[in-house]
N, C-alpha and C positions, 0 to 999 in steps of 0.2 A: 291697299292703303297703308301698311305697316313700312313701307318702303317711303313715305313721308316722315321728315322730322317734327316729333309731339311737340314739342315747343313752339317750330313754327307755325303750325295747326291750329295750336293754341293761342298764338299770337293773333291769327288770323278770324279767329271765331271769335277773340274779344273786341278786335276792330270792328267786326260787322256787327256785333250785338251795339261797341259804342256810337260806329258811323249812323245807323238808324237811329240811336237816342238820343242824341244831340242835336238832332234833326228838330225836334219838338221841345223842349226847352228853349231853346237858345227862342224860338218864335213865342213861347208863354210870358220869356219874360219881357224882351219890348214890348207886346200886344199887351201886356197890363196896363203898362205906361199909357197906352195908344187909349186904351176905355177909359183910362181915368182924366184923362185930359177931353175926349169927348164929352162925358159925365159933366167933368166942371164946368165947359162951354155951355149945355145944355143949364145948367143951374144957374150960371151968371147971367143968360141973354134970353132963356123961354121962349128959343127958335127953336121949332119941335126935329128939323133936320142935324140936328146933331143927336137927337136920341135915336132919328133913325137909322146914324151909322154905328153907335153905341148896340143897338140892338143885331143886326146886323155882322159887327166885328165878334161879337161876345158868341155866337154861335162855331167860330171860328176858335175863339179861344177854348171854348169848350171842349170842341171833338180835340185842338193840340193837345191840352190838358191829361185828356184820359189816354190820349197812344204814349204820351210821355210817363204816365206810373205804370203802363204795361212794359214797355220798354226798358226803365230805369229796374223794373225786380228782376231782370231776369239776369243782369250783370252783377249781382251780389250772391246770386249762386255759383258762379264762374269764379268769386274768388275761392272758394270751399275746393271745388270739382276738379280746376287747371291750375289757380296759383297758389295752391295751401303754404306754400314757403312767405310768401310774402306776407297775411295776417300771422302765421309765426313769430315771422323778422322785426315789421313796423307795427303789430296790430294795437300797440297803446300808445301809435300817435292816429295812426287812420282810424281803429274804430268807434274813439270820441268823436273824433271831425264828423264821422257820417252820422252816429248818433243825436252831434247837434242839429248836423242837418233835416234828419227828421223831427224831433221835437220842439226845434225853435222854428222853421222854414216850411216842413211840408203839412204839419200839423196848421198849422193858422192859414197855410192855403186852403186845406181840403174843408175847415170849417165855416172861411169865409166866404168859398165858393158858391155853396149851395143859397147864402145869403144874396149873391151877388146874380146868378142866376135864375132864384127865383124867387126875390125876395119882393120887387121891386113893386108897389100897390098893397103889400103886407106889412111893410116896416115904412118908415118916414123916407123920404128923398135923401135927408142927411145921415140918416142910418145904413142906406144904399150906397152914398157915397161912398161913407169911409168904410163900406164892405171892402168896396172897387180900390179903395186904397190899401186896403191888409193886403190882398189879395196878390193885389202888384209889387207891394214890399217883400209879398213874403220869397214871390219867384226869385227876386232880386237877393233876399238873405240865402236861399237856396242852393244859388249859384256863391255867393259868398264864400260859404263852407267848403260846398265840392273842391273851387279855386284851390281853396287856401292848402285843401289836402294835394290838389295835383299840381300845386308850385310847389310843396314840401318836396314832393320828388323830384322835381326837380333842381330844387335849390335848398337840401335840407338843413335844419339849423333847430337849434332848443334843443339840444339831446345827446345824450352818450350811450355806448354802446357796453351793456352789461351781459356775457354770458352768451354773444352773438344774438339779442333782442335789445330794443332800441328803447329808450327809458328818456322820456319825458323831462327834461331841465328847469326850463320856462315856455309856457304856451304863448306867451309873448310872441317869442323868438319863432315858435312856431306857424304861428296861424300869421304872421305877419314877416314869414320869410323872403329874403332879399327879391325873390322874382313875380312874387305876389300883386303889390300894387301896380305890377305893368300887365301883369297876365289880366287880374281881375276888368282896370279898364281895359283893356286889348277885347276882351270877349264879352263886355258891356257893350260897347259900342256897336263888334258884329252881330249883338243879335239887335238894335236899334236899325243897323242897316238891311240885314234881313228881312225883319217888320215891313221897314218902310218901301223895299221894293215888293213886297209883298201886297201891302196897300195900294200903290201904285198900280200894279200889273192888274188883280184882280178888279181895282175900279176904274179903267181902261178896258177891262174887258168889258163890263157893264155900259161903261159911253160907247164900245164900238157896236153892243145888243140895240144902242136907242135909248140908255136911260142916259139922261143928263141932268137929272134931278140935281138939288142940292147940298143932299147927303153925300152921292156920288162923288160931285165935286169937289166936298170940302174934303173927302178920304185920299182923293187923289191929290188936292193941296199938300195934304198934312204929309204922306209919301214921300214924293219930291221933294220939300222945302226940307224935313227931316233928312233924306238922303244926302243933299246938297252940303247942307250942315256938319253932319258926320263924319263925311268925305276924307277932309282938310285934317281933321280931329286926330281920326286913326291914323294917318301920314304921319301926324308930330307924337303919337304915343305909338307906335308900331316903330320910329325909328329908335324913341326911347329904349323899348324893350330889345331890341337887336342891341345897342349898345351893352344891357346889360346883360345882354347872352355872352357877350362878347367876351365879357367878365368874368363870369362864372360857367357857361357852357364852350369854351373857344372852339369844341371838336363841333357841334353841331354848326358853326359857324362857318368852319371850313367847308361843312357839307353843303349847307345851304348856295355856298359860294362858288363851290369847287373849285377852291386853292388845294391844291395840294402841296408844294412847298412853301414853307413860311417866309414870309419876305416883309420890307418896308415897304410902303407904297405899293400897296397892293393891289390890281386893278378888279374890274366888276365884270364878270362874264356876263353877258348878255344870252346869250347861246354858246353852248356845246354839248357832246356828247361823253361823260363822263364816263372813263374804262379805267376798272378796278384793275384789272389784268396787270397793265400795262402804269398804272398809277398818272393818267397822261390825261387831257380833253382833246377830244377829236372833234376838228372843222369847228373849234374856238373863234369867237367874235368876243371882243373885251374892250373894255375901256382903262388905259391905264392911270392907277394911281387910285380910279373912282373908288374902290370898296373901301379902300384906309380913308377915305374923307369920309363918307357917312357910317363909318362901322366906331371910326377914332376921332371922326373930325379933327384932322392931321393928314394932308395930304402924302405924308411920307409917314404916317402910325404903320407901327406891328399889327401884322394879324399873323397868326401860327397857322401852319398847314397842316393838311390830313397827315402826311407823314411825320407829324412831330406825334402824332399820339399811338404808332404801334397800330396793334390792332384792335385798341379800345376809341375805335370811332364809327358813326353810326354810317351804314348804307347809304353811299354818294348819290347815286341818281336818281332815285327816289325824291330823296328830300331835294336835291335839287330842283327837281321836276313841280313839287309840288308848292316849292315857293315860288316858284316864279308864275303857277298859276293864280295863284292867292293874289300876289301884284296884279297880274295882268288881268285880272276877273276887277282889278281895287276901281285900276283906271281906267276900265270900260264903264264901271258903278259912277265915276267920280264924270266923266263925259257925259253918260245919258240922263243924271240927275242935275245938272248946270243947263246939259240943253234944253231938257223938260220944264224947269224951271222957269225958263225962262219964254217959254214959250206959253204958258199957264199965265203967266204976270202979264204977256202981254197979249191972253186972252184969246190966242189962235193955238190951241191945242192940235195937232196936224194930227190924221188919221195913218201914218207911217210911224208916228211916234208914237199913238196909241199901241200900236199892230208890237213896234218893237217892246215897253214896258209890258208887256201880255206877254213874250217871249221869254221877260228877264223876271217874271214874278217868284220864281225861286231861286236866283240867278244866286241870290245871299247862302244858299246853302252849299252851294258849289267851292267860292272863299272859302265858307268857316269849314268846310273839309279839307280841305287842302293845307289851308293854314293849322288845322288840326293834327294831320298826318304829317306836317312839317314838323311839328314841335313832339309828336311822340315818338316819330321816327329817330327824330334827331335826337333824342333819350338814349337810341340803344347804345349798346349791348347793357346798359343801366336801365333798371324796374325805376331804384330810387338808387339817384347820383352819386356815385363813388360806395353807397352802402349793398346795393346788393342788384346782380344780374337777373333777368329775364329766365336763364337756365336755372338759378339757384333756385328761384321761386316757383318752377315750373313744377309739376305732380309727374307721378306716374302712370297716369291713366295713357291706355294703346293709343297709337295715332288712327286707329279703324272706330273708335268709338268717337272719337275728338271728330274725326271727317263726317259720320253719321250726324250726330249732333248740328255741326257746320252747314251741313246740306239742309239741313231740317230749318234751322233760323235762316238763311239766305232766301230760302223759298217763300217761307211762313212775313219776314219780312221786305220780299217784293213784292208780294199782295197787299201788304196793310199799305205798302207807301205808295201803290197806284189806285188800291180804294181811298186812303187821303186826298189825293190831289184831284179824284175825280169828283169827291162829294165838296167839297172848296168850290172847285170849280159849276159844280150842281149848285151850289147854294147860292152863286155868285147870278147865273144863268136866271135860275128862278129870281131871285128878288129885281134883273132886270125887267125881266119878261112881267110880271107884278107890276111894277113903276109904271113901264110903258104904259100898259091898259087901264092903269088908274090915271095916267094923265091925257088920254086918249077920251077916256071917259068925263075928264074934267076941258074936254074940246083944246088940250093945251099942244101945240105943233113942238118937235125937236128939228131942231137945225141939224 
């Protein structure tokens, strides 16, 4: 194993520690949203099937919950172990950030949780409430912070560099740097889409068990019409933020595109095969002009190509590969939540559409990986942009102990993430199988 480069090893075991924890966040924090908006239904109208999917969801938020604080400590040892250069380099802007993050975000979650969970016949309705609301705020501050520390890397700003460590100017500047308010909604949204096919698939699988309850139904409403919504949303702030990658990141842009010479009128590869070798796309399909219109909206805009930056540009077909699944995952999302829709509205829910939302119920994490591995791929050979490389931050530890380690969390986290998806899906099973015999037993027939 010492015949592997540490770095990239390194690289590699903090992707898989982060690809697993991302996983469960990104679903905590629209599932907040998703209970407190059930909650309030339930208090406005005292139709008892909106607490039954409130009760219901919230068992789901739970089990996300706790694999997301098991997940999330184990990547703050990774920066001690593989990147000690980097808290070095940046550690008095990142380790406030994280610090607010636990004290303002994860502190008022984990207090108001246990409110929220098992408060409810203990504390008043509106005590419950606004548990269900801290709760949801605070996922949402949570992510807040994270953001704001991983757009600083990527668009950093507030600070100068004393002594080769990075000194704090104005937090202003920092926590609200240039690629922040696109990232932040950028990944607000995916995890509302994630939720929502989420909702979707697993109350689809319950209509195809026999439950058609009303619970049932209004989860899968809410699913859909949310996903539908969304959709459109990300398309106009996802083209936002490519514009201003464009800006400030132009090499990840080339990658993402696979230009590699810089031109006016740039066209948009649809397909190809992008060869570093040779600096070329093999069996190229494109559209000319297309990328300078949505990158510059200017049919004839500049965009810079890979070879305008040397060898300070990130890995071509990687990130290629992975934006274009992120799209292509967008508009398969953006199809089956208009059809769905629409077939819900007009009350014939078709059991091929059920069959297929049961397929895509975690379809949302496929995107936000992809679209994840776009944007940190597209980072390198930069930790944080123009201040400091991946190698510079990297440790000394052997590449046989980094691969040991790597094997250990790949395993350890393909077991949690197929014990997740089967107790979801257990949970989902039971409460049909429930429904059905209680309405069996109340003589009531399912269509």
């Amino acid at each position: 194993m010492d015949s592997f480069d540490p770095v990239i090893l390194a690289r590699i075991q903090f992707a898989a520690n982060m690809t697993f924890h991302i996983l469960f966040p990104t679903i905590s924090i629209g599932m907040g949203w998703v209970l407190l908006f059930f909650k309030t239904r339930f208090v406005a109208t005292g139709e008892p099937h909106w607490m039954d999917a409130y009760q219901f969801w919230v068992k789901v938020f739970a089990l996300t919950f706790a694999l997301g604080v098991v997940s999330g400590i184990t990547m703050s040892f990774q920066f001690g172990t593989n990147w000690p250069g980097f808290m070095n380099t940046v550690g008095n802007v990142a380790g406030p950030l994280l610090a607010y993050e636990v004290l303002t975000a994860f502190f008022l979650e984990a207090t108001m949780l246990g409110i929220m969970l098992f408060g409810r016949g203990r504390v008043s309705e509106r005590v419950h409430t606004r548990a269900t609301f801290l709760v949801a705020f605070g996922t949402s501050l949570s992510a807040f912070w994270i953001l704001a520390l991983n757009s600083w890397m990527h668009t950093p700003a507030g600070f100068e560099m004393i002594d080769g460590k990075a000194h704090v100017t104005s937090w202003i500047a920092v926590i609200f740097n240039p690629s922040f308010p696109y990232r932040f909604a950028h990944m607000m949204i995916a995890s509302g889409l994630t939720v929502a096919f989420l909702l979707a698939g697993l109350s689809a699988y319950r209509w195809l068990k026999g439950d058609r309850g009303r619970s049932v139904q209004a989860s899968l409403r809410t699913g859909l019409y949310v996903a539908a919504a969304l959709i459109p949303l990300q398309i106009v702030v996802g083209d936002q933020h490519g514009v201003n990658t464009l800006h400030h990141q132009p090499a990840k842009i080339a990658a993402m595109e696979a230009i590699w010479d810089g031109q006016n009128g740039a066209p948009a590869v649809l397909f190809a095969v992008p060869d570093n070798a040779t600096q070329t796309n093999q069996f190229e399909i494109s559209i000319p002009k297309l990328a300078s219109l949505y990158l510059t909206h200017d049919w004839n805009g500049e965009v810079k190509g890979i070879k305008d930056f040397g060898d300070q540009h990130p890995p071509v077909a990687p990130v290629f590969w992975a934006f274009r699944v992120m799209v292509g995952v967008g508009m398969l999302m953006l199809a089956v939540s208009w059809l769905g829709s629409w077939q819900i509205r007009q009350g014939q829910l078709q059991p091929w559409m059920a069959r297929v939302l049961v397929g895509m119920t975690f379809v949302g994490w496929i995107a936000l990986i992809a679209g994840w591995y776009t944007t940190e791929m597209g980072r390198q050979p930069w930790l944080v942009q123009g201040v400091l490389t991946a190698t510079q931050a990297a440790s000394k530890v052997p590449a046989s102990h980094i691969s040991l380690t790597l094997a250990m969390y790949i395993s350890t986290y393909a077991m949690l993430l197929l014990a997740y998806v089967s107790v979801v899906f257990h949970l989902a099973r039971n409460a049909a199988k429930a429904e059905v015999n209680l309405g069996v037993d109340r003589g009531v027939v399912y269509a």
